[in-house]
PyMOL Python script that loads the backbone (N, CA, C, O; Angstrom):
from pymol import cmd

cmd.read_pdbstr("""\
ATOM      1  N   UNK A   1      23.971  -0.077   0.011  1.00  0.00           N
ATOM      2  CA  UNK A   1      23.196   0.143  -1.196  1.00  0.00           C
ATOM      3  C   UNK A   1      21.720  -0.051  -0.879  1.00  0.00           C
ATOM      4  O   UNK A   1      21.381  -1.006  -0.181  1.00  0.00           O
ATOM      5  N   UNK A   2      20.924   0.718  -1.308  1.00  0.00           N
ATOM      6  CA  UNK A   2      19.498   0.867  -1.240  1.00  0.00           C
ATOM      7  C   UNK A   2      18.808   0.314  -2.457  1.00  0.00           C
ATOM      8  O   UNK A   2      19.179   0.414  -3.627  1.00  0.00           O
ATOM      9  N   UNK A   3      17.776  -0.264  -1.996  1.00  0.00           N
ATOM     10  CA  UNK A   3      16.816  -1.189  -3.220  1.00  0.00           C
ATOM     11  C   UNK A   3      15.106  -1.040  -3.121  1.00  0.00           C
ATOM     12  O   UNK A   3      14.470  -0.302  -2.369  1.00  0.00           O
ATOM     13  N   UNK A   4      14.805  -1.608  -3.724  1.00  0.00           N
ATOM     14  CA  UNK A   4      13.112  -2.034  -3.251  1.00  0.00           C
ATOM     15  C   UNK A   4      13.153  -3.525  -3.698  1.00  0.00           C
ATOM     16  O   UNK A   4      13.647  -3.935  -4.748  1.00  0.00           O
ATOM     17  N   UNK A   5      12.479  -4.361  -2.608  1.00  0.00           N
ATOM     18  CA  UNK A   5      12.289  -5.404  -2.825  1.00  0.00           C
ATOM     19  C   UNK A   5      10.830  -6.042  -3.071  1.00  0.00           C
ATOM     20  O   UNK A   5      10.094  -6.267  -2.110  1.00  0.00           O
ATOM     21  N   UNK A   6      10.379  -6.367  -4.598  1.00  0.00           N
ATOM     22  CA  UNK A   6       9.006  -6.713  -4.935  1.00  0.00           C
ATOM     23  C   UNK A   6       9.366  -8.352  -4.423  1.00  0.00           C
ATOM     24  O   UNK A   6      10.468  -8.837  -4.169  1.00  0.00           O
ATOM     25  N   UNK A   7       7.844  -9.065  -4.374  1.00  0.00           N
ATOM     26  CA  UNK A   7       7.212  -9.956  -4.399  1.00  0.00           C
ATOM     27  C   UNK A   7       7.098 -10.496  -5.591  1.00  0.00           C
ATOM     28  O   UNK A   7       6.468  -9.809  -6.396  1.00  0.00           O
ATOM     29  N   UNK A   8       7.707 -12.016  -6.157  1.00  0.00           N
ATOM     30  CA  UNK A   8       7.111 -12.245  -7.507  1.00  0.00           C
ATOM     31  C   UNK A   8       5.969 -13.335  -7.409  1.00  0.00           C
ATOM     32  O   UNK A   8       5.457 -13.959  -6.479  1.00  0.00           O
ATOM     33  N   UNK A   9       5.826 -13.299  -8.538  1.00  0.00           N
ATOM     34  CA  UNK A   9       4.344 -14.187  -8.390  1.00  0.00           C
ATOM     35  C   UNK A   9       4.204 -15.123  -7.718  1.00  0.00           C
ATOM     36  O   UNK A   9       3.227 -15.323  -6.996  1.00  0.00           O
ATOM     37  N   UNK A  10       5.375 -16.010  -7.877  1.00  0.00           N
ATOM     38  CA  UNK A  10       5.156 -17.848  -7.246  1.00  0.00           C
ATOM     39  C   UNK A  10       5.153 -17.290  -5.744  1.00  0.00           C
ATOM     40  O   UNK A  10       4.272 -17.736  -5.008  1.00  0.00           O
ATOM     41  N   UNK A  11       6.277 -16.127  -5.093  1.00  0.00           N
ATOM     42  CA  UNK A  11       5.823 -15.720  -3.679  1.00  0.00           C
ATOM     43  C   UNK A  11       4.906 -15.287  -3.269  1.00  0.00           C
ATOM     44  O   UNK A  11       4.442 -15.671  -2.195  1.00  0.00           O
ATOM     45  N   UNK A  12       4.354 -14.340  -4.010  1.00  0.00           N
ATOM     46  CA  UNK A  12       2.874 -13.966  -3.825  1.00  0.00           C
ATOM     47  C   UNK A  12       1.660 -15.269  -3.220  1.00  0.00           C
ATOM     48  O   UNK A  12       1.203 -15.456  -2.092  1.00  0.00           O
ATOM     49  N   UNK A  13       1.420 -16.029  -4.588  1.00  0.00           N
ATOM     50  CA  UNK A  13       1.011 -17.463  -4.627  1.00  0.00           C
ATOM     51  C   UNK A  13       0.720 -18.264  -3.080  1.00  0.00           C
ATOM     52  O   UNK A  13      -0.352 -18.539  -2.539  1.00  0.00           O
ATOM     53  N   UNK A  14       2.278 -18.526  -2.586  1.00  0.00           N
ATOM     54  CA  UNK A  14       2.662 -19.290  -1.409  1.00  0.00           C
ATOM     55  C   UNK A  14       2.279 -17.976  -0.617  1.00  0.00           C
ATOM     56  O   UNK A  14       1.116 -18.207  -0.287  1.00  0.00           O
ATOM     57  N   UNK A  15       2.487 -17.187  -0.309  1.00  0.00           N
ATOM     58  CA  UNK A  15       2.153 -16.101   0.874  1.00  0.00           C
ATOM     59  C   UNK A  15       0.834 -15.554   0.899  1.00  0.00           C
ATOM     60  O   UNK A  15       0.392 -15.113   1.960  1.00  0.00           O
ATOM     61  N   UNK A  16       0.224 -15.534  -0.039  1.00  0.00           N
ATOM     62  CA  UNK A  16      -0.936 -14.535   0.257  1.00  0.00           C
ATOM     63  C   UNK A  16      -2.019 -15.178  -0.402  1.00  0.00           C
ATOM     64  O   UNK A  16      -3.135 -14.804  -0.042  1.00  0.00           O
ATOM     65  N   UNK A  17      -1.968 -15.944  -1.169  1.00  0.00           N
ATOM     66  CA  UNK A  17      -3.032 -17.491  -1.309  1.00  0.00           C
ATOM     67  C   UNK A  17      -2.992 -18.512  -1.010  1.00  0.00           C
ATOM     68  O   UNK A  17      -3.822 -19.249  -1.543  1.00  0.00           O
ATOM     69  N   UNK A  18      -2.121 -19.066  -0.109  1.00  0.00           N
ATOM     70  CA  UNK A  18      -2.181 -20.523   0.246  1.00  0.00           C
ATOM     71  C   UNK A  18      -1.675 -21.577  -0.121  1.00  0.00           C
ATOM     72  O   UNK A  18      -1.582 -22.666   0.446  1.00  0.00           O
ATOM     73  N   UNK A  19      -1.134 -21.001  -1.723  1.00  0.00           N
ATOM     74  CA  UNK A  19      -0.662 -22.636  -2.361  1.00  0.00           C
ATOM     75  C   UNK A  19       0.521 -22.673  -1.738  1.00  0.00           C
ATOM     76  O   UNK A  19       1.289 -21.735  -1.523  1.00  0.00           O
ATOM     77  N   UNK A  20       0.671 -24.244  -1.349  1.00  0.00           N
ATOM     78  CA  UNK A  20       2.120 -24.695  -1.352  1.00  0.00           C
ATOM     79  C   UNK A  20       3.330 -24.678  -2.324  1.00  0.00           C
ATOM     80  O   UNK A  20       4.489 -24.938  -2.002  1.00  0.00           O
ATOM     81  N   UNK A  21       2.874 -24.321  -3.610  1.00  0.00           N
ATOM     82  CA  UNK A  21       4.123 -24.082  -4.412  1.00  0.00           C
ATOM     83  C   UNK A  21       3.106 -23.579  -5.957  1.00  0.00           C
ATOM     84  O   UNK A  21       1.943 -23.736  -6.326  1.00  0.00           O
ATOM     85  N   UNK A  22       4.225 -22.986  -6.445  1.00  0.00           N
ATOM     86  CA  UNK A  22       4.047 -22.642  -8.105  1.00  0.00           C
ATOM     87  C   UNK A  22       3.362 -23.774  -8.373  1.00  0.00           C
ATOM     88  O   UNK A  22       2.263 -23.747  -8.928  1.00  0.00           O
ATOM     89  N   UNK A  23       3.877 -24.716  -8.050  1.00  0.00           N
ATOM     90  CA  UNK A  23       3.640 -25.716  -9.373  1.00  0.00           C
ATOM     91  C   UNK A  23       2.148 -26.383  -8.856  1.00  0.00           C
ATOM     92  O   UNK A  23       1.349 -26.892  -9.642  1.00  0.00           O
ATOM     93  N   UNK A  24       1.975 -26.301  -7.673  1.00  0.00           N
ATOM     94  CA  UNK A  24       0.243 -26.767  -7.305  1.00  0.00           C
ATOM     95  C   UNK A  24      -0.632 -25.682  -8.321  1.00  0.00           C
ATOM     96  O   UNK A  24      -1.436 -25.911  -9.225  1.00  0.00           O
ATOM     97  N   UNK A  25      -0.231 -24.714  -7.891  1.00  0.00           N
ATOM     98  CA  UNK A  25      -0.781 -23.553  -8.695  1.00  0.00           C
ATOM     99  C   UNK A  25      -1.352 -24.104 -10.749  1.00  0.00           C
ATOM    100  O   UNK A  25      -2.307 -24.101 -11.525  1.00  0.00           O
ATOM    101  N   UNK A  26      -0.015 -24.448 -10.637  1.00  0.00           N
ATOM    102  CA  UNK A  26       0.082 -24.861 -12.360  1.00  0.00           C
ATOM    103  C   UNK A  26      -0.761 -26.073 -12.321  1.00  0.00           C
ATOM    104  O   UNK A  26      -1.388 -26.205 -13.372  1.00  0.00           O
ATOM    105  N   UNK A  27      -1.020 -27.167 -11.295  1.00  0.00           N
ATOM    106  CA  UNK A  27      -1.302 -28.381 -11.368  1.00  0.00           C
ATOM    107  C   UNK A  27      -3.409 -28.152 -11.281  1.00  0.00           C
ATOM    108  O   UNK A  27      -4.329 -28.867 -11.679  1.00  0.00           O
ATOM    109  N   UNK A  28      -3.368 -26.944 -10.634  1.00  0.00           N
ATOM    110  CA  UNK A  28      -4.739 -26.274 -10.751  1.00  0.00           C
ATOM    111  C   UNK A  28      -5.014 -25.769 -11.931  1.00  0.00           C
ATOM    112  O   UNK A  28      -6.234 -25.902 -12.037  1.00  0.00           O
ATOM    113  N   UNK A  29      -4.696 -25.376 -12.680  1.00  0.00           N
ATOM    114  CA  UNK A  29      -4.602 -24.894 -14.013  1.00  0.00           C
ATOM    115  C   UNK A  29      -4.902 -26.149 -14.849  1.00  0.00           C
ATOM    116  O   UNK A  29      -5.868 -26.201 -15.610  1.00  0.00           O
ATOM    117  N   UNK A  30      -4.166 -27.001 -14.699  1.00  0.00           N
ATOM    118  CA  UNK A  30      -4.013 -27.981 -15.833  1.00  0.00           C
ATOM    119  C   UNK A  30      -5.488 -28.809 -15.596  1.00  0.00           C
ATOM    120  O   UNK A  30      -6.132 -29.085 -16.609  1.00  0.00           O
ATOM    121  N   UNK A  31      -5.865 -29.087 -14.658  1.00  0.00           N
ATOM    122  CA  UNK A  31      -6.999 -29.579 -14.110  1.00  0.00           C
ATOM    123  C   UNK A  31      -8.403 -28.832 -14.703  1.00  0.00           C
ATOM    124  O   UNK A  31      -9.499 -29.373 -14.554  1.00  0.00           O
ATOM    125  N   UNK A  32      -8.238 -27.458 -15.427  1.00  0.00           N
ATOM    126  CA  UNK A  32      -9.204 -26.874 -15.866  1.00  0.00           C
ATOM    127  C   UNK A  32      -9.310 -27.060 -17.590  1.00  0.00           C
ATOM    128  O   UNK A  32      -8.419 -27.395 -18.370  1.00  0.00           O
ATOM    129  N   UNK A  33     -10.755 -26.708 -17.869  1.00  0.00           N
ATOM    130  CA  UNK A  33     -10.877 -26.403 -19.489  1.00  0.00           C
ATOM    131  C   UNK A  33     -10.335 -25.520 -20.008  1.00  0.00           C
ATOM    132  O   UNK A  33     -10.269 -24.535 -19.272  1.00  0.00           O
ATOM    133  N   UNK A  34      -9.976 -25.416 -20.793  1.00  0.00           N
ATOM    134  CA  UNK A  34      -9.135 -24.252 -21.162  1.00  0.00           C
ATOM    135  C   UNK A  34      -9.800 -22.319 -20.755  1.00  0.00           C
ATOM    136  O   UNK A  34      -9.142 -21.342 -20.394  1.00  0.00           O
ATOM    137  N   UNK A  35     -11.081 -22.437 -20.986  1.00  0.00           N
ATOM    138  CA  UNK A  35     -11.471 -20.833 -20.916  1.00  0.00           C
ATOM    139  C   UNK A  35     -11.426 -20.928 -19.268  1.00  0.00           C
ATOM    140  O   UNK A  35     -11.083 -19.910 -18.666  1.00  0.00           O
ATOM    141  N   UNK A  36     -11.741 -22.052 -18.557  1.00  0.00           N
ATOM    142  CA  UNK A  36     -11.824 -21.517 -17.060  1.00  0.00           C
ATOM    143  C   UNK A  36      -9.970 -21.392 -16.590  1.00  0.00           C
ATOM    144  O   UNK A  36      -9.480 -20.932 -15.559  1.00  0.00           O
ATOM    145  N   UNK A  37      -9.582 -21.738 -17.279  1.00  0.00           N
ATOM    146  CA  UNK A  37      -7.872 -21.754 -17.042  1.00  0.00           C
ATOM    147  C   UNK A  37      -7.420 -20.617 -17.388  1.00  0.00           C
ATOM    148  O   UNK A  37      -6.540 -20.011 -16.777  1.00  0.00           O
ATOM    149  N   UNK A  38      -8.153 -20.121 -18.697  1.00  0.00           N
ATOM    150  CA  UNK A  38      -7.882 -18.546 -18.848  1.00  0.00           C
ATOM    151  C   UNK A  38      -8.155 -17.548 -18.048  1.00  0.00           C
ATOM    152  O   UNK A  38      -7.457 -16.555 -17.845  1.00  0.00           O
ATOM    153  N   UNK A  39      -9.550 -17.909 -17.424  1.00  0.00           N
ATOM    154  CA  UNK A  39     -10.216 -16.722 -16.570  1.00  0.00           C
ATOM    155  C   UNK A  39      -9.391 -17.373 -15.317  1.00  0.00           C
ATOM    156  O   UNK A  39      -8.440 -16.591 -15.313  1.00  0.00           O
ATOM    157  N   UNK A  40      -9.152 -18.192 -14.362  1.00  0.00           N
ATOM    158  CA  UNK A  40      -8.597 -18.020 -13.111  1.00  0.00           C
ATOM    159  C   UNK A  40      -7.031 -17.857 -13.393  1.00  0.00           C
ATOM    160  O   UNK A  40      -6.358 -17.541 -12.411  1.00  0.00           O
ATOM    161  N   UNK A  41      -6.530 -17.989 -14.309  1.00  0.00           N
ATOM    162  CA  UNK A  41      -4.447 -17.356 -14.793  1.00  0.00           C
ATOM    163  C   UNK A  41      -5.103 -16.036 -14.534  1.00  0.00           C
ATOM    164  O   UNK A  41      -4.829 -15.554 -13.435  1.00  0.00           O
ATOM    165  N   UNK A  42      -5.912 -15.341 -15.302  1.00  0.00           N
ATOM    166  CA  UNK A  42      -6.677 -13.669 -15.373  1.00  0.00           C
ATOM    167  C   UNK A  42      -6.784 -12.999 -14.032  1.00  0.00           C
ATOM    168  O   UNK A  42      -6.574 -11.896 -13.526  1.00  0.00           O
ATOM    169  N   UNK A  43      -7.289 -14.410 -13.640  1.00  0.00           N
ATOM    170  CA  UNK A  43      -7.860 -13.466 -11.567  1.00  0.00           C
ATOM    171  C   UNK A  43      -6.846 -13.563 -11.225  1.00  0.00           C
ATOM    172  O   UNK A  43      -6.245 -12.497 -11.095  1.00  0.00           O
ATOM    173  N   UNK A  44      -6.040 -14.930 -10.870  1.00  0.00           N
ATOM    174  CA  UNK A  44      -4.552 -14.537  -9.897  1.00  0.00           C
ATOM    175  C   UNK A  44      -3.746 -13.437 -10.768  1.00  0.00           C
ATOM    176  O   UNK A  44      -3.009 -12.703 -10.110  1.00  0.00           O
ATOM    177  N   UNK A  45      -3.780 -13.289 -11.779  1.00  0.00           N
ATOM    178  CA  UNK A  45      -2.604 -12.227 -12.311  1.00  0.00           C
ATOM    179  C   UNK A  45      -3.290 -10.178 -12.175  1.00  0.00           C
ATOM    180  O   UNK A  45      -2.728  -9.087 -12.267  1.00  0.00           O
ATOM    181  N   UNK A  46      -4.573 -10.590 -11.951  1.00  0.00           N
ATOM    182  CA  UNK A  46      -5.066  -8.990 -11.565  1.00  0.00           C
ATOM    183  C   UNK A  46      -5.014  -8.853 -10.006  1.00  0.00           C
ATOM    184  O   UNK A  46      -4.814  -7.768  -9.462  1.00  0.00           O
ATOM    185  N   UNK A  47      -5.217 -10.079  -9.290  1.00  0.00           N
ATOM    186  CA  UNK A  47      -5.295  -9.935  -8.296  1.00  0.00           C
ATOM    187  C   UNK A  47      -3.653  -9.574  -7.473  1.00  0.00           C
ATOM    188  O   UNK A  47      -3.466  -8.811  -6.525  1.00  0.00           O
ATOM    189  N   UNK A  48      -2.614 -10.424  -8.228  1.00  0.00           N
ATOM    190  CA  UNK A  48      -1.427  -9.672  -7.963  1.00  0.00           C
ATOM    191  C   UNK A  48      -0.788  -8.469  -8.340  1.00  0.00           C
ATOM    192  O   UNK A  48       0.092  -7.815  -7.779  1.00  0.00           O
ATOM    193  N   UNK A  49      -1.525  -8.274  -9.611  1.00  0.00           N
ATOM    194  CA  UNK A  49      -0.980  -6.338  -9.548  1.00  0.00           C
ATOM    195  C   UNK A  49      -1.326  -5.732  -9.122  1.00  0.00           C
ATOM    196  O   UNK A  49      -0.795  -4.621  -9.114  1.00  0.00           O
ATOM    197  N   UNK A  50      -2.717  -6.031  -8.300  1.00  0.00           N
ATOM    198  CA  UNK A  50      -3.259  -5.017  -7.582  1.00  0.00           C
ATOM    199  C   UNK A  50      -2.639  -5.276  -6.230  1.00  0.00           C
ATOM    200  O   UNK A  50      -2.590  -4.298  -5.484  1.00  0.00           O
ATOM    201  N   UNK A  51      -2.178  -6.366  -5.803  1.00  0.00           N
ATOM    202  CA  UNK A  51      -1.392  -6.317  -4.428  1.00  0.00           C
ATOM    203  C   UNK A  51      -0.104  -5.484  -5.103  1.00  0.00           C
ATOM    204  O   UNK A  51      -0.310  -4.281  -4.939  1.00  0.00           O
ATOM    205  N   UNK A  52       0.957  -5.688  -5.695  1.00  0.00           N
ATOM    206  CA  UNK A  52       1.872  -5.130  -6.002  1.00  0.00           C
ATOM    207  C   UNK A  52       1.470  -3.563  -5.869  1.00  0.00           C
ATOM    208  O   UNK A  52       1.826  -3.033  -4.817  1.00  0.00           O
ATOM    209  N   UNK A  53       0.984  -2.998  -6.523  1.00  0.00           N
ATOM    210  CA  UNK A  53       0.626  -1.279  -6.754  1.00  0.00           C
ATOM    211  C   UNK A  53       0.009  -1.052  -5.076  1.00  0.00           C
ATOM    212  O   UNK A  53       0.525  -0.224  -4.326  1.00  0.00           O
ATOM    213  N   UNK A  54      -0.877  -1.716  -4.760  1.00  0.00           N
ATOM    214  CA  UNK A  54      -1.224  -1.234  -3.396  1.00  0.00           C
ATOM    215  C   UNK A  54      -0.366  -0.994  -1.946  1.00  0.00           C
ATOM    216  O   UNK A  54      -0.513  -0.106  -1.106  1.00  0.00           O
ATOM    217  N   UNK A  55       0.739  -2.314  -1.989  1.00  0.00           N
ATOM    218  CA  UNK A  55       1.161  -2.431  -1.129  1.00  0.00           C
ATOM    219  C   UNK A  55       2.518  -1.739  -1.313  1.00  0.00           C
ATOM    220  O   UNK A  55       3.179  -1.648  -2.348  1.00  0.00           O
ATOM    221  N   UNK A  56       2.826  -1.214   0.062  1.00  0.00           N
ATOM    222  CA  UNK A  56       3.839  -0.389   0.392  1.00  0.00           C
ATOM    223  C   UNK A  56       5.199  -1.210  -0.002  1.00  0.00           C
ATOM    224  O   UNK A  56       5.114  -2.430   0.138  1.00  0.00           O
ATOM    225  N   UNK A  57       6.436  -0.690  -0.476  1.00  0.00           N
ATOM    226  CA  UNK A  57       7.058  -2.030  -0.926  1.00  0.00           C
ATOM    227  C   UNK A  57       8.076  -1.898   0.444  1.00  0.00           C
ATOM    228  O   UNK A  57       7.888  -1.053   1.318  1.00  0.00           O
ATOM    229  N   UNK A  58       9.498  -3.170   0.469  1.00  0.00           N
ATOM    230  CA  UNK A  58      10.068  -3.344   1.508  1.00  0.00           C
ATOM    231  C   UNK A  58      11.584  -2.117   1.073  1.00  0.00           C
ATOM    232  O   UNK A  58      11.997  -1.775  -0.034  1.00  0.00           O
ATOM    233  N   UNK A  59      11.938  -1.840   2.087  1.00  0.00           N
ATOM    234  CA  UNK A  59      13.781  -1.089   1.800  1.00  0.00           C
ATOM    235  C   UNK A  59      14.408  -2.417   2.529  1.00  0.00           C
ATOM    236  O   UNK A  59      14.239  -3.052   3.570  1.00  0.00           O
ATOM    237  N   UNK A  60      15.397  -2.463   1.123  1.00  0.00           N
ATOM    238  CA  UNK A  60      16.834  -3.135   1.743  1.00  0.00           C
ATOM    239  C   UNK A  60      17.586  -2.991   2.208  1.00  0.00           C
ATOM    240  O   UNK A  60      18.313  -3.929   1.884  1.00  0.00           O
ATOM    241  N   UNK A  61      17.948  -2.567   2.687  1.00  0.00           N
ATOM    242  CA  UNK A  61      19.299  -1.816   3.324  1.00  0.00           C
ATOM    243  C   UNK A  61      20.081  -3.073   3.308  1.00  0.00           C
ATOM    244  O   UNK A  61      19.604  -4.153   3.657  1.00  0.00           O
ATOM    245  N   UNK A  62      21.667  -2.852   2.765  1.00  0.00           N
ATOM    246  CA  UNK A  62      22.744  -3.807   2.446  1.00  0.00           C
ATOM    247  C   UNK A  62      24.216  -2.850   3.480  1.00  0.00           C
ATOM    248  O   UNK A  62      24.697  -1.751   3.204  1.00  0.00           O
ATOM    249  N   UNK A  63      24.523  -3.623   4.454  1.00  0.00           N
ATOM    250  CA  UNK A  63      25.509  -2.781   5.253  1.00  0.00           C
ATOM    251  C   UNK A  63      26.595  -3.417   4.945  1.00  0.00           C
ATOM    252  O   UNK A  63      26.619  -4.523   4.405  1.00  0.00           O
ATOM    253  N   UNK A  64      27.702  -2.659   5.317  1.00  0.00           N
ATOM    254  CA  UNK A  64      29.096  -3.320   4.702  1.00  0.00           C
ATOM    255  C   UNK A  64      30.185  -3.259   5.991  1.00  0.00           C
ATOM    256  O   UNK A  64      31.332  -3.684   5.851  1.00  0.00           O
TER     257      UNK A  64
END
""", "prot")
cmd.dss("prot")
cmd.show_as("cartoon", "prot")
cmd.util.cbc("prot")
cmd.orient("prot")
């Protein structure tokens, strides 16, 4: 069976920004005022659809 396999956010996150986990991520967040918490949730979430749409995605191939 054939698939495409996306990236979700918390992988994105750990792979292609650095954090060690979702939840550092969240623990950065919480650490902010609320409008700067809005605008950097805003950047990581444009900045991952634009990796998503850009990047070529993976084939699964599932053999039996």
């Amino acid at each position: 069976m054939k698939g495409f396999v996306t990236m979700t956010f918390a992988t994105w996150l750990k792979k292609e920004e650095g954090f060690i986990s979702k939840a550092q991520y969240d623990c950065l967040l919480n650490t902010l005022p609320y409008e700067a918490r809005k605008k950097v949730n805003l950047y990581y979430k444009e900045k991952y659809k634009y990796f998503i749409t850009t990047t070529p995605k993976q084939l699964e191939l599932k053999l039996k």
